[in-house]
Backbone bond lengths (Angstrom), bond angles and torsions (degrees), N, CA, C in turn:
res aa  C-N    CA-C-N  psi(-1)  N-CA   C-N-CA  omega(-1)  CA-C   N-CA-C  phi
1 X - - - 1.443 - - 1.526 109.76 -
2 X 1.443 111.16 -41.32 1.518 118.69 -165.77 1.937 85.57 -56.99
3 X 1.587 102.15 -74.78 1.466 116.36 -158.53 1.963 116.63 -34.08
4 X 1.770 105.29 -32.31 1.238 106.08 168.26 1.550 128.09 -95.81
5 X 1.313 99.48 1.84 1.546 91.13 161.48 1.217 116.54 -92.34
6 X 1.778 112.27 -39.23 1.983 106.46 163.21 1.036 118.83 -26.34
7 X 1.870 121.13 -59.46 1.442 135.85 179.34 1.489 103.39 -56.85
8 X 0.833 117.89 -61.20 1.760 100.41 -156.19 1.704 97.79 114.15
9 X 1.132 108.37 28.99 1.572 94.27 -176.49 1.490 99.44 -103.23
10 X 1.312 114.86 151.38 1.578 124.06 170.22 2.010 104.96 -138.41
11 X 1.354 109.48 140.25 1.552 112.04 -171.92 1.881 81.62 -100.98
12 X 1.026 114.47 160.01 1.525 130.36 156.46 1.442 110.97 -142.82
13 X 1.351 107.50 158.97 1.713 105.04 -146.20 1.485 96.67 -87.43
14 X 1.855 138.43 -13.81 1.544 116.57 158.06 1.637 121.45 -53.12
15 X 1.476 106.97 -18.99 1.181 95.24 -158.68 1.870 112.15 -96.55
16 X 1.404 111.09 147.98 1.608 139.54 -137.78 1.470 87.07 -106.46
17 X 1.790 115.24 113.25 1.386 106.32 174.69 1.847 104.50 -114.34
18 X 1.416 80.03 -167.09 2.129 98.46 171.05 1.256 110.06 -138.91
19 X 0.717 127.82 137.96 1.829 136.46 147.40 1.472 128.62 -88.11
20 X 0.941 107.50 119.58 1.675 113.58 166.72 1.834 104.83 -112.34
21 X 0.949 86.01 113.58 1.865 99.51 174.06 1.529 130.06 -117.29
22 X 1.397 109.18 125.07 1.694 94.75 -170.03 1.726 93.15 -121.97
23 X 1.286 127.87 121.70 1.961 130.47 155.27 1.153 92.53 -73.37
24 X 1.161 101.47 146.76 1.433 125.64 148.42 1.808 110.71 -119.37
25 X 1.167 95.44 117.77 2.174 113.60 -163.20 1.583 81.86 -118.81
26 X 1.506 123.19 138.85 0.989 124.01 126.64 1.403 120.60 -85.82
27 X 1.166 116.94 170.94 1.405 137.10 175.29 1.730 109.19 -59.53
28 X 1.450 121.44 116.23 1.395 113.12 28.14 2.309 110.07 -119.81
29 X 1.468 76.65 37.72 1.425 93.84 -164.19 1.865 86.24 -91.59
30 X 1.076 133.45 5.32 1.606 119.08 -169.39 2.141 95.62 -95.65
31 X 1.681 101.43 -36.62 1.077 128.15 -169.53 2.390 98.62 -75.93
32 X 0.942 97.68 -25.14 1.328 97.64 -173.76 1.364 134.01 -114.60
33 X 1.128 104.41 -19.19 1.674 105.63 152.13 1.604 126.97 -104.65
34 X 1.310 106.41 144.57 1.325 112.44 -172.27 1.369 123.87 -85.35
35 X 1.052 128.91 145.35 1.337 128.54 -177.73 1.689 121.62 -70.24
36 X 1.281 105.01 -30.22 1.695 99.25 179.95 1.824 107.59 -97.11
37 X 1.626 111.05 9.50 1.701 98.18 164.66 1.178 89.46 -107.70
38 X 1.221 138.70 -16.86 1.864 121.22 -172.89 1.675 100.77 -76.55
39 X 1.355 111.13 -23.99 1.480 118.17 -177.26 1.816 102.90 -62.75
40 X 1.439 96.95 -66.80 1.535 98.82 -179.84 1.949 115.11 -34.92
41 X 1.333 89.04 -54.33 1.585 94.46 -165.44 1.426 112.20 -61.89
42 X 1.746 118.91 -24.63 1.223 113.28 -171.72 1.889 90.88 -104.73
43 X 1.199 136.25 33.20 1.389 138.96 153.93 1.169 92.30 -97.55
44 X 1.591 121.66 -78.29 1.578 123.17 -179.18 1.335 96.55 5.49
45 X 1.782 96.21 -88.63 1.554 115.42 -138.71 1.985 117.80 -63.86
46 X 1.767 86.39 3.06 1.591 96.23 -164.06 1.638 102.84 -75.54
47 X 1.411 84.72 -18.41 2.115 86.42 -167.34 1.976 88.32 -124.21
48 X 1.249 99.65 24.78 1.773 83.01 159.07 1.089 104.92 114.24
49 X 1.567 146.10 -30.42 1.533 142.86 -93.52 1.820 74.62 -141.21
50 X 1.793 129.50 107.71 0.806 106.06 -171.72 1.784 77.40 -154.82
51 X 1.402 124.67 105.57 1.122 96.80 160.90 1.493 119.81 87.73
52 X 1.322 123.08 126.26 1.677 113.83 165.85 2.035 95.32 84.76
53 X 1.698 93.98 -154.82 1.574 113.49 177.67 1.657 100.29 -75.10
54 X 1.917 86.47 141.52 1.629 103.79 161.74 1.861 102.71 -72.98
55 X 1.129 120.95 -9.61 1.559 116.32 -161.24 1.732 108.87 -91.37
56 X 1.440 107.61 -17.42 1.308 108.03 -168.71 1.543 97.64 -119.07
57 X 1.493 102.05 129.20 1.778 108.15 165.54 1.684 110.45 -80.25
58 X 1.126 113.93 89.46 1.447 116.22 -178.20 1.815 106.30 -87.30
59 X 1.456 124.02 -15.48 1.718 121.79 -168.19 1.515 76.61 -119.46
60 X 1.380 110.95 153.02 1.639 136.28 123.41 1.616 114.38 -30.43
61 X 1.031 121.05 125.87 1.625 128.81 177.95 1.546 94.50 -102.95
62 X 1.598 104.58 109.35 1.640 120.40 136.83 1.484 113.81 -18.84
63 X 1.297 111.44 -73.07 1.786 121.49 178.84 1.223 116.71 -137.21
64 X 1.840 110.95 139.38 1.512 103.07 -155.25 1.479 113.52 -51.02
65 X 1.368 126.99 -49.88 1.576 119.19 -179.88 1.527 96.60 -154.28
66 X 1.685 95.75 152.68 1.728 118.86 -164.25 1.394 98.59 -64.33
67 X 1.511 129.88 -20.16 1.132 130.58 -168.41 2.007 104.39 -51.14
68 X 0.651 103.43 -39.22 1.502 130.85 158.08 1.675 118.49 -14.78
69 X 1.011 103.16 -73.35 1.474 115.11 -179.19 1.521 101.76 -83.01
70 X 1.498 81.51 132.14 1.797 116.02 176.27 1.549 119.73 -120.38
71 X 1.012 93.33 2.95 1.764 97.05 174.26 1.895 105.78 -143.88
72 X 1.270 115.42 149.13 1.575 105.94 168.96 1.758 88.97 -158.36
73 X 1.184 101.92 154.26 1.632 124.10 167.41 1.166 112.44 -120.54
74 X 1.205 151.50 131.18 1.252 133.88 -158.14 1.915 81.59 -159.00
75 X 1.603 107.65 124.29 1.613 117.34 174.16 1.546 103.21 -137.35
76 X 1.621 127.64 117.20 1.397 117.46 141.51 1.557 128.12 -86.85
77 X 1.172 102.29 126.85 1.505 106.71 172.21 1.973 111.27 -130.15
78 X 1.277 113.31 168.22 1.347 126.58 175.06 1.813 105.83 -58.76
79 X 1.431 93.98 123.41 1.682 110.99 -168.97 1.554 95.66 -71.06
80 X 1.513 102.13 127.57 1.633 110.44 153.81 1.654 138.25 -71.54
81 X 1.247 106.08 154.40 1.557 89.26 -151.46 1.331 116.81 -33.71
82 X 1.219 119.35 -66.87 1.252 150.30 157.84 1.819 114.91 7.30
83 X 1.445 97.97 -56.36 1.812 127.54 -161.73 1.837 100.88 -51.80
84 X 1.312 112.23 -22.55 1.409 126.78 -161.00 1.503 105.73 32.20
85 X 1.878 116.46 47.38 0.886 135.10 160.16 1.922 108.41 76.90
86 X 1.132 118.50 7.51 1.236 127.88 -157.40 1.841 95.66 -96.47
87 X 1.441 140.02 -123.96 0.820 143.58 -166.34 1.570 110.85 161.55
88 X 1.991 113.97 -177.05 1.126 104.94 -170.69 1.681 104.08 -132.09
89 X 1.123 116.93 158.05 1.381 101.87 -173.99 1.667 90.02 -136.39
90 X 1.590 118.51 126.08 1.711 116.78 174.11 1.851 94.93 -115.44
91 X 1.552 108.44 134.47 1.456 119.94 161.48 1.106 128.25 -116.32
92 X 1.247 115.04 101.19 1.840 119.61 -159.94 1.636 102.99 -103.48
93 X 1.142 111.47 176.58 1.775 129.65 162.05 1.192 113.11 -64.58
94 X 1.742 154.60 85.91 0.875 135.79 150.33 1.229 136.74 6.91
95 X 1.243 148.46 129.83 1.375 119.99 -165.63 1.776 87.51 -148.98
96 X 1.201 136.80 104.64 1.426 150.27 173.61 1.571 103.74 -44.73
97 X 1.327 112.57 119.58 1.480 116.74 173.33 1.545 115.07 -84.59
């Protein structure tokens, strides 16, 4: 939230995104979570959906709803030192090939 209000960025719900997503899992967490429920959970949480009731907006939504995104990349690999095991998440403009 902080990083897009610095920017000046605002999502509105016509507009068609992508995801590029990278985890960083160490072992034996690289071997044990799956890539298409960590996907869900980090769509969830993009429009609010984190936890608890689907009925109550309890978070701020990043973007009004995941319905949204039409493209995603999604890679786990072994976290660099650095990663403090966390990962990266990029949300761009869709752009139709």
């Amino acid at each position: 939230m902080t990083a897009l209000k610095d920017k000046g960025i605002e999502c509105d719900a016509d507009q068609k995104l992508e995801l590029r997503i990278t985890l960083y899992l160490a072992e034996p967490h690289i071997r044990f979570h799956d890539v298409d429920n960590r996907l869900k959970d980090i769509m969830d949480s993009l429009h609010g959906r984190m936890g608890g009731s689907k009925k109550e907006q309890l978070f701020k939504r990043l973007i009004p709803n995941d319905r949204q995104i039409y493209k995603v990349t999604i890679e786990k690999k072994q976290p660099p030192i650095q990663s403090h095991g966390l990962g990266h998440l990029e949300i761009k403009k869709y752009k139709e090939a």
